[in-house]
C-alpha positions in Angstrom: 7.0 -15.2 -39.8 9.3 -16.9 -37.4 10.5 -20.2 -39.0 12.0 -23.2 -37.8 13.5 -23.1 -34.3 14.9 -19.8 -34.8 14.1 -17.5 -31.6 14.4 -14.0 -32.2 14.0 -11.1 -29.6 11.5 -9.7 -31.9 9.8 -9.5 -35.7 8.1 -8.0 -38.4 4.3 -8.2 -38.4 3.1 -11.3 -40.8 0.9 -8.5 -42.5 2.1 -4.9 -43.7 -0.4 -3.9 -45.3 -3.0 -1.0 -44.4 -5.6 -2.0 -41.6 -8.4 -4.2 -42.6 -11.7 -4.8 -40.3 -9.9 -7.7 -38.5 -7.2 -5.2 -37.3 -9.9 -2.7 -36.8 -11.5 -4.6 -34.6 -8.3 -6.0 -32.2 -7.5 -2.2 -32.0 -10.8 -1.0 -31.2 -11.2 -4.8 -28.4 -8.0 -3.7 -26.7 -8.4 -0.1 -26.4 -12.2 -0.4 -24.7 -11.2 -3.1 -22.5 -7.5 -1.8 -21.4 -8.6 1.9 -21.6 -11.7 0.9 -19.4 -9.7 -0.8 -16.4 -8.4 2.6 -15.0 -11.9 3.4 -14.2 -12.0 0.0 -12.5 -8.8 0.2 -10.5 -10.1 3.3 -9.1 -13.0 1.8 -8.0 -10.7 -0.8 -6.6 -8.5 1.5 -4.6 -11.8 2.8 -2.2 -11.3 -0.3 -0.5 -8.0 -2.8 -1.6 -4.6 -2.0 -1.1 -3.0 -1.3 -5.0 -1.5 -4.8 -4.6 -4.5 -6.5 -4.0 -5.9 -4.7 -6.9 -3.0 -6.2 -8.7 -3.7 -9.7 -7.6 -7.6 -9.9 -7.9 -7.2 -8.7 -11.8 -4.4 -10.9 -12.6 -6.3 -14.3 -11.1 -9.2 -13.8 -12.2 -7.5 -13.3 -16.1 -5.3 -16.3 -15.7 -8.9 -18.2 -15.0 -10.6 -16.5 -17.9 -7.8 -17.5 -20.1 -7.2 -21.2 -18.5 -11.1 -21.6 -19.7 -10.1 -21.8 -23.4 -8.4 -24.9 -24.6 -6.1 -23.4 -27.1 -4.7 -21.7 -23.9 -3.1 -24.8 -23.1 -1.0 -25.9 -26.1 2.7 -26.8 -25.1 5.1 -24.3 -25.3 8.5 -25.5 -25.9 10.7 -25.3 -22.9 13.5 -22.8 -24.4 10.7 -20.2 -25.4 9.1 -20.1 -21.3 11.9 -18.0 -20.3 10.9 -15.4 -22.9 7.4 -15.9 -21.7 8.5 -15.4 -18.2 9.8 -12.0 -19.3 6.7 -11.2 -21.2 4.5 -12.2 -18.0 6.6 -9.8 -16.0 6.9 -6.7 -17.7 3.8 -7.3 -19.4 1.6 -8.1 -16.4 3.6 -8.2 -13.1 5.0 -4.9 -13.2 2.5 -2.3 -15.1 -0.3 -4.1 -12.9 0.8 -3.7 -9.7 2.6 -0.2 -11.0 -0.5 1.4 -12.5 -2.6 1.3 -9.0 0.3 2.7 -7.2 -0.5 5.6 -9.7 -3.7 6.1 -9.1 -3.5 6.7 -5.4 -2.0 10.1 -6.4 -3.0 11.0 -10.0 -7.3 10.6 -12.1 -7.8 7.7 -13.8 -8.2 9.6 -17.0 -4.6 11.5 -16.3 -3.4 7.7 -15.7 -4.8 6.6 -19.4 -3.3 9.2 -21.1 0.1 8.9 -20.1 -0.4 5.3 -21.7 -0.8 7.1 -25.1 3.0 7.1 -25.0 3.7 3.5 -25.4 3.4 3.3 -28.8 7.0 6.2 -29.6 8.6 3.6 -26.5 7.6 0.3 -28.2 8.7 1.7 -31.8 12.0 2.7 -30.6 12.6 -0.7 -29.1 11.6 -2.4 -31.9 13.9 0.2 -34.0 16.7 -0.8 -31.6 16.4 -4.6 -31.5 15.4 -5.2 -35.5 18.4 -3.1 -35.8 16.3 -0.5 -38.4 14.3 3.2 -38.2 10.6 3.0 -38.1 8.9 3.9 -41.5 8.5 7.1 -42.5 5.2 7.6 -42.2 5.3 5.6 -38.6 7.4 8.1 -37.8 5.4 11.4 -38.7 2.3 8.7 -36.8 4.4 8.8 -33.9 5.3 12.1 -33.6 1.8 13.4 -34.0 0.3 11.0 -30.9 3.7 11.8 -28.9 2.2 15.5 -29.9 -1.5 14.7 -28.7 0.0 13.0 -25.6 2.2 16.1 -24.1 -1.0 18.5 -24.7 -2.9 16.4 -22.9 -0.5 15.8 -19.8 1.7 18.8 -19.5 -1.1 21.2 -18.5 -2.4 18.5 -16.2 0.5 17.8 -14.6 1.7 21.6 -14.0 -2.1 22.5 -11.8 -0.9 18.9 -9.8 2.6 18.7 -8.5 1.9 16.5 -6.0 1.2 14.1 -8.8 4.5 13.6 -9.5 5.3 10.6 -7.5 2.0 9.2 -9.1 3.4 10.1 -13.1 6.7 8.2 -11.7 5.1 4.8 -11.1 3.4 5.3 -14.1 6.4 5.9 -16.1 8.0 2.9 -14.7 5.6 0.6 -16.1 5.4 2.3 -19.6 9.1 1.2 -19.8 8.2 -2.4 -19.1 5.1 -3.6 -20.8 6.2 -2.0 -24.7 9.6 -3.9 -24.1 7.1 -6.9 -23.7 5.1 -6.2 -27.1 8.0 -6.6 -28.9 9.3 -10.3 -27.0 5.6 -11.2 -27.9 5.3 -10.8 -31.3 7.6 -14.0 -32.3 6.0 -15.9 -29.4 2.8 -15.1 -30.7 3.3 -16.0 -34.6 4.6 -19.2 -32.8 2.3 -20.1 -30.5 -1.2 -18.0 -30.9 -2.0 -15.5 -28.5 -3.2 -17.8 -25.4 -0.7 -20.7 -25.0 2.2 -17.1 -24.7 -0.7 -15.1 -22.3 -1.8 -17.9 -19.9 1.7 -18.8 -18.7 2.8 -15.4 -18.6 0.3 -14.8 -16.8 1.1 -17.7 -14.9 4.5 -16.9 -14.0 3.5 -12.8 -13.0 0.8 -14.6 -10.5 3.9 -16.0 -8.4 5.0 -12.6 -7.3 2.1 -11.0 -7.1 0.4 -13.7 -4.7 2.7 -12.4 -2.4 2.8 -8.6 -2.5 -1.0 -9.5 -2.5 -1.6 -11.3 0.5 1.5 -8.5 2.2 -1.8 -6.3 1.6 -4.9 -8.1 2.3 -4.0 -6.7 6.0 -4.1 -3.1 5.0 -7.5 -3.7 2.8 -11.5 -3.6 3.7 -14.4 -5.1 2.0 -16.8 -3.0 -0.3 -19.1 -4.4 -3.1 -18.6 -1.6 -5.3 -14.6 -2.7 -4.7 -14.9 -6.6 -4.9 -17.6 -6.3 -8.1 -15.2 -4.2 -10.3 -12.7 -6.9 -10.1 -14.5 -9.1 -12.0 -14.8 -7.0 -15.5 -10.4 -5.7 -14.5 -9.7 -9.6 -14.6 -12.0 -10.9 -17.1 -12.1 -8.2 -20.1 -9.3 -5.9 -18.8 -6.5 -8.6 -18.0 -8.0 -11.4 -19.6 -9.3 -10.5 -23.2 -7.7 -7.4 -23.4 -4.5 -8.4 -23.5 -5.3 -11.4 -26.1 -6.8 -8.9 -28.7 -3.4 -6.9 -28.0 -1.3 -10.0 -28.5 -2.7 -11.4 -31.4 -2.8 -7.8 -33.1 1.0 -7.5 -32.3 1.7 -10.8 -34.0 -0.1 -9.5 -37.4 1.0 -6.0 -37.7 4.5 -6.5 -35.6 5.0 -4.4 -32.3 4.9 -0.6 -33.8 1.4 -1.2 -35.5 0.8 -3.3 -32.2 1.1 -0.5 -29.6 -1.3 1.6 -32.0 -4.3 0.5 -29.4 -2.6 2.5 -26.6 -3.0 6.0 -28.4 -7.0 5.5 -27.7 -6.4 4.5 -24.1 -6.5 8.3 -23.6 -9.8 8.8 -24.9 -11.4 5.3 -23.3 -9.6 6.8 -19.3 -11.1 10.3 -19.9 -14.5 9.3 -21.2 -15.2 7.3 -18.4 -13.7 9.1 -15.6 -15.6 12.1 -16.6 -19.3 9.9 -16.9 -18.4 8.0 -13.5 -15.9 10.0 -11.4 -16.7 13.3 -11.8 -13.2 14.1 -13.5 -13.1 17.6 -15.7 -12.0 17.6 -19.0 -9.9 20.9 -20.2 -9.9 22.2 -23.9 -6.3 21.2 -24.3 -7.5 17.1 -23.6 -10.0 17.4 -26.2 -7.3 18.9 -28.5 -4.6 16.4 -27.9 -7.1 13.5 -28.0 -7.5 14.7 -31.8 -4.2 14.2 -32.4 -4.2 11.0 -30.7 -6.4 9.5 -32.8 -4.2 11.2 -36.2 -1.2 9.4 -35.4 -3.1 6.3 -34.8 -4.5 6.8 -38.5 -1.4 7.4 -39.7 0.3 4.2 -37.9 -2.2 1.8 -39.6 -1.1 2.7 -43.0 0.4 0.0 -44.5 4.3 -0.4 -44.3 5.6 -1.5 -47.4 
């Protein structure tokens, strides 16, 4: 627990102990709702420009947020610029990032090369508490960094051309786990809202403008403009409050633990609504996926 006015980069979860149902139940909130908004963005993409996309899900979270009063609980003023850098490589980077993706690689590819987050937030959070993860984090990790290249390495050899699309990916994997980490003190702080709704705040800035750059190079389509509403409500809204508040209980390596089901939530859907095929070597890494995630919720102690 962060104490007095001290302001650490990062912390240790307030609870070490193995899952309970209240964990159980962030993890399984943020992976539906953040694994389900690549479907979505694709959706998106038939008729907005990716920073449009970007834009559209972003307001309509800050609204869905700005609708709770907790949300608006002060934030002291030497803590905003560590919400500004949550709000910017949470939200203003991986959003805009993620549909520059998807013009070249599946949705369901897309969601499984979020299943690495959690081995790039643990070694950040190695690196700024200064300490190695657990060992049985680390035999977690290993196994879902496993899962994760079994899924993506066949994938991505049948697809070169979706190499530039892996690349924007990548970029914001290396933001938004750096983000976990700064939340977790903001979040034992503040809650989850007061830290979400001005990051949130401070990513719509730049975003407003790469936006309306695109409105020019975008139509109108219902299928488009409708699937914006659950990307920015549950996706960008609710989503990321389950993941905040589970990052503040467990710390940021238990925290990322949602991530490893993204994977399963992208190719689910993709396959039920976008006609995406799923290979034997998906369905094998998606097993080891969800091993490591066991293994990450042990308890720490």
């Amino acid at each position: 627990m962060v104490e007095g006015r001290r302001r650490d980069v990062t912390a240790e979860g307030t609870d070490l102990e193995a899952f309970g149902p209240a964990e159980w139940g962030l993890v399984a909130t943020s992976a539906l709702l953040w694994g389900s908004s690549f479907l979505f963005i694709d959706v998106g993409l038939e008729a907005f420009e990716p920073t449009v996309v970007a834009l559209a899900r972003l307001a309509l979270g800050t609204l869905t947020l700005a609708a709770f009063p907790a949300a608006r609980r002060p934030v002291e003023r030497p803590d905003l610029v560590r919400v500004a850098v949550v709000g910017v490589l949470w939200l203003g980077v991986p959003l805009v990032m993620f549909p520059l993706a998807q013009q070249y690689i599946d949705s369901s590819l897309a969601g499984m090369l979020n299943g690495a987050g959690p081995l790039i937030s643990a070694t950040y959070a190695a690196i700024l508490l200064r300490r190695a993860p657990r060992p049985l984090q680390v035999v977690g990790l290993a196994t879902g960094f496993t899962g994760i290249v079994v899924i993506t390495v066949p994938t991505v050899g049948a697809s070169p051309s979706a190499g530039l699309g892996i690349a924007f990916a990548m970029v914001a994997l290396l933001c938004y786990p750096l983000a976990i980490n700064v939340s977790v003190p903001l979040q034992q702080r503040y809650g989850a809202l007061p830290v979400l709704l001005r990051g949130q705040l401070f990513a719509l800035v730049p975003l407003a403008l790469l936006g309306g750059a695109g409105v020019a190079g975008s139509a109108f389509a219902w299928p488009s403009a409708i699937a914006m509403v659950p990307l920015g409500v549950a996706s960008t809204g609710l989503a990321y409050v389950a993941m905040v508040t589970l990052a503040g209980r467990v710390g940021a390596s238990r925290g990322a633990m949602p991530i490893y089901f993204l994977p399963v939530v992208a190719t689910v859907l993709g396959v039920v609504f976008l006609d995406e095929r799923v290979e034997l070597n998906a369905l094998v890494g998606t097993a080891l996926v969800i091993a490591g995630a066991w293994l990450m919720s042990r308890r720490e102690r």
